[in-house]
N, C-alpha and C positions, 0 to 999 in steps of 0.2 A: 552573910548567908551564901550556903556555896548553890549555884548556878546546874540544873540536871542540865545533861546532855545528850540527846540519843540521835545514836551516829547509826545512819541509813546509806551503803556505797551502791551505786544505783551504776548500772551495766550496760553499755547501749550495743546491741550486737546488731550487725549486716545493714548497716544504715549510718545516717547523720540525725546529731541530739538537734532537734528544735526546739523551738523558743515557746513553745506553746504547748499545753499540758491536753491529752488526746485521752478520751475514753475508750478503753476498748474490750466488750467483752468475748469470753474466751468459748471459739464453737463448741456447742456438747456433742457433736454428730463427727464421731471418729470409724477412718478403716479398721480393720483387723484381718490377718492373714495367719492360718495356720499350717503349717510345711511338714514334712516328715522325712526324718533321713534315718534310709535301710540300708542294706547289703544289697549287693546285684540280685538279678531277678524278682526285686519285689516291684510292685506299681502300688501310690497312693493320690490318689486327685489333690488331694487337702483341701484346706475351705476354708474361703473369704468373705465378707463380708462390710454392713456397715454398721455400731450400734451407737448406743449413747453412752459418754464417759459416763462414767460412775456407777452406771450396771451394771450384773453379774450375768455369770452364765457358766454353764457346765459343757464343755465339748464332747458332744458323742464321738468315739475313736474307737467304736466296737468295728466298722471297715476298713479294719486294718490293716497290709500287707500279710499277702498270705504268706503262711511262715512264719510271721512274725509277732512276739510279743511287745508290748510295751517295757521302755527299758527308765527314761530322762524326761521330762521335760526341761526347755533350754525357752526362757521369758526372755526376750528383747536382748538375746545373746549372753544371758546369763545361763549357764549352767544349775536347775535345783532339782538335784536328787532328794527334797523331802515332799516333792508336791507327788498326788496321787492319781492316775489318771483320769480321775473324774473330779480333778481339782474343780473349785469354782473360781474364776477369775475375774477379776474387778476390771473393767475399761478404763485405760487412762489414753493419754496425748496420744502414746507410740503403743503399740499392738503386733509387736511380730513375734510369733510364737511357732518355736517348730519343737517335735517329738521325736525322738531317739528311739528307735523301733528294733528290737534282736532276729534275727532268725533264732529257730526253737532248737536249734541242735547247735546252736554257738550262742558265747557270751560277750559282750561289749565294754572295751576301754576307752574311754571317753577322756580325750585333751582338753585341760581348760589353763587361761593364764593365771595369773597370780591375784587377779581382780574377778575371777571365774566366768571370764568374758569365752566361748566355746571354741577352741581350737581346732577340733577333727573328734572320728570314730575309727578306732578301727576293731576287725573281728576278729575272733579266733575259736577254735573246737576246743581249746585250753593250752595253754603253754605261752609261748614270748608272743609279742608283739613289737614291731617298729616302728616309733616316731617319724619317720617319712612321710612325706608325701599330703601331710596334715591340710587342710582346705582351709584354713585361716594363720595367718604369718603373728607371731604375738610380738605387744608394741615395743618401741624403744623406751627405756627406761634411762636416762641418764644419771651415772651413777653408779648402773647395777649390770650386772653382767650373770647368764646363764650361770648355774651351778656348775665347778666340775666334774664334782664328790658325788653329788646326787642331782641331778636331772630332774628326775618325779617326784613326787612325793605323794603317796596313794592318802585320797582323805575319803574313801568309802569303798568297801569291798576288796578284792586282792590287794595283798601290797606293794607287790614289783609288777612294772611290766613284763618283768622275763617270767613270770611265773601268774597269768591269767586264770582265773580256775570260776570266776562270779561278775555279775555286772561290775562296774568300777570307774572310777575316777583318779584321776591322775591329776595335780596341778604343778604344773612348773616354777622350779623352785630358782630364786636368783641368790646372788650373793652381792656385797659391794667389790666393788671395780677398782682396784688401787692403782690404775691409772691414772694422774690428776688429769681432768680438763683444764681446758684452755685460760691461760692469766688473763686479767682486765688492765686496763689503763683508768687511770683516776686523774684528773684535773680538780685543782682546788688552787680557788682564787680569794685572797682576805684571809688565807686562815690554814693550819698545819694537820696533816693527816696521820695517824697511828702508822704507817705502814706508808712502805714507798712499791714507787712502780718497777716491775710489773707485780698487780696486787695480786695473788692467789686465789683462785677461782672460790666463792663460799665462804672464804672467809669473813669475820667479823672488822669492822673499818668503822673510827673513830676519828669521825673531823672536828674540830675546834677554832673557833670563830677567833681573830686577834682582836685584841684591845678595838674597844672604837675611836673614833678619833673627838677629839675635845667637841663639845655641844653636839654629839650625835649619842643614839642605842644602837644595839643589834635590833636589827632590823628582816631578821629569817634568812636561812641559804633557800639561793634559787639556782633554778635548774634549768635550763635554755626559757630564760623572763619568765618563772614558774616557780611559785612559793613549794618548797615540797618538807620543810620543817620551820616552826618557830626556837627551834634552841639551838641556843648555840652552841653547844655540843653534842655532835648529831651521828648518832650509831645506828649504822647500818648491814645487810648485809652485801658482797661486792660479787652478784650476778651476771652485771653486764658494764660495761664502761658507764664513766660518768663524769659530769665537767661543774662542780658546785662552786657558789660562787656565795661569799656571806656580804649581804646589804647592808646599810647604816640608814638612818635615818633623826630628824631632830625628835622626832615622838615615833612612838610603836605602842600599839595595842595587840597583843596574840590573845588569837580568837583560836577555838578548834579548828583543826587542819588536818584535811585527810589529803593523802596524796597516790597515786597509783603509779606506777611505772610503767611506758610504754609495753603494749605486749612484745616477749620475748620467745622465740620457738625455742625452747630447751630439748625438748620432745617432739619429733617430724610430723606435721598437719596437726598439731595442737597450739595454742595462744598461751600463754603463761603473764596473767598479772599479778604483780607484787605490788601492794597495799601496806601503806604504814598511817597510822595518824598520832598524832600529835593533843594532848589535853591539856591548856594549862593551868595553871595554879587558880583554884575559885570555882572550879567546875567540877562536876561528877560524874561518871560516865555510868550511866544505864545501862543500857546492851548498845550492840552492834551486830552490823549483817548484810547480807548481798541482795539485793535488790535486780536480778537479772530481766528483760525482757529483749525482744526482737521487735525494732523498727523495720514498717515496709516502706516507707518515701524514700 
């Protein structure tokens, strides 16, 4: 009879894991802050407050900058030109909502990334606009580099910036980057690697355990005294250096093994874990999934 498995990788962020399993339920009593970005000369107080997740509520935006019509809503730094000014909005954790307002005798090109995270606004009576000067920097991408061919790429309303005529959207378009990043070094102890050093960044890398020695098994590659696979032929991919080393021992039993890789910054103020696991023969794998929370000790 084959063995279910159901692989749970559990995340421990801004803290240390303890030894002790903590209840903790989650406040319903969240801020909310609604913002508004105009043209010069207009004034909007905007409006904060406190509600309970999972509420609704309609925002009155009839006081509006004078001048101004309703152009965007932009939820929690997303860009959504389908919501309509008397959207009804659902409360969750985060609540920051700001509104894209036009003057009535011009129309708005609105900067967003490639994740439709809100880059800038700018105005115009009709014709070009400039990507200068944009109020938000968009993120590093490793890998991808700004379009040279096309810049923008309009996904509602005019289609170039050089020619504004309607509200509009613009997302910045990337391409791949045929610069390769930086090689890895690979250490491998007890056993022969696909590929020598220096290994090419992303690439795929295939180590292989040697013979065991008389009255021993493999016995898994570890990784600074860290099981991080039971087979001994162990493909992976080569992100950052690494020093494996394949065990022996006189018995081995491989159990399910998940393993995570130290976080790596690929991308500037972000963590990057890479997760692999391991099932072996007799077992069946159900699902799998991230299990994220925030320690306060």
């Amino acid at each position: 009879m084959k063995k279910l498995f159901t692989l749970l990788i559990t995340v421990f962020l801004l803290g240390f894991v303890a030894s002790s399993l903590v209840s903790v339920e989650a406040s319903t009593s969240v801020n909310y802050t609604v913002d508004g970005i105009f043209d010069t000369g207009g004034t909007w107080d905007g409006l904060s407050g406190t509600a309970t997740r999972g509420n609704t509520i309609s925002f009155d935006i009839s006081s509006k900058p004078a001048g101004h019509d309703f152009a965007f809503w932009i939820i929690n730094g997303v860009v959504r030109k389908d919501l309509l000014p008397g959207h009804e909005y659902t409360f969750t954790t985060k609540n920051t909502l700001q509104i894209v307002f036009t003057p009535t005798d011009k129309v708005a090109a609105v900067f967003i990334d490639s994740n439709g995270a809100y880059l800038g606004v700018k105005y115009t009576t009709g014709g070009a606009v400039v990507d200068t000067g944009l109020a938000n920097t968009p993120a590093n991408r490793p890998g991808f580099v700004v379009s040279s061919t096309t810049k923008w790429t309009s996904i509602s309303g005019s289609a170039s910036i050089n020619d504004v005529q309607e509200n509009s959207v613009f997302v910045l378009t990337y391409e791949a980057d045929d610069t390769p990043l930086s090689d890895v070094t690979l250490n491998v102890v007890n056993g022969t690697a696909s590929v020598e050093n220096p290994v090419p960044f992303n690439s795929l890398v295939t180590v292989t355990a040697n013979t065991a020695p008389d009255g021993q098994v493999f016995a898994g590659w570890e990784e600074n005294g860290i099981l991080v696979s039971n087979n001994p032929v162990y493909v992976f991919s080569a992100l950052t250096g690494r020093s494996l080393e394949a065990k022996y021992a006189t018995l081995f039993q491989a159990e399910p093994l998940v393993s995570i890789l130290e976080g790596v910054e690929y991308r500037e103020g972000y963590i990057s874990l890479i997760g692999q696991f391991d099932i072996p023969s007799g077992y069946t794998l159900l699902e799998y999934g991230f299990f994220i929370i925030k320690l306060l000790c």
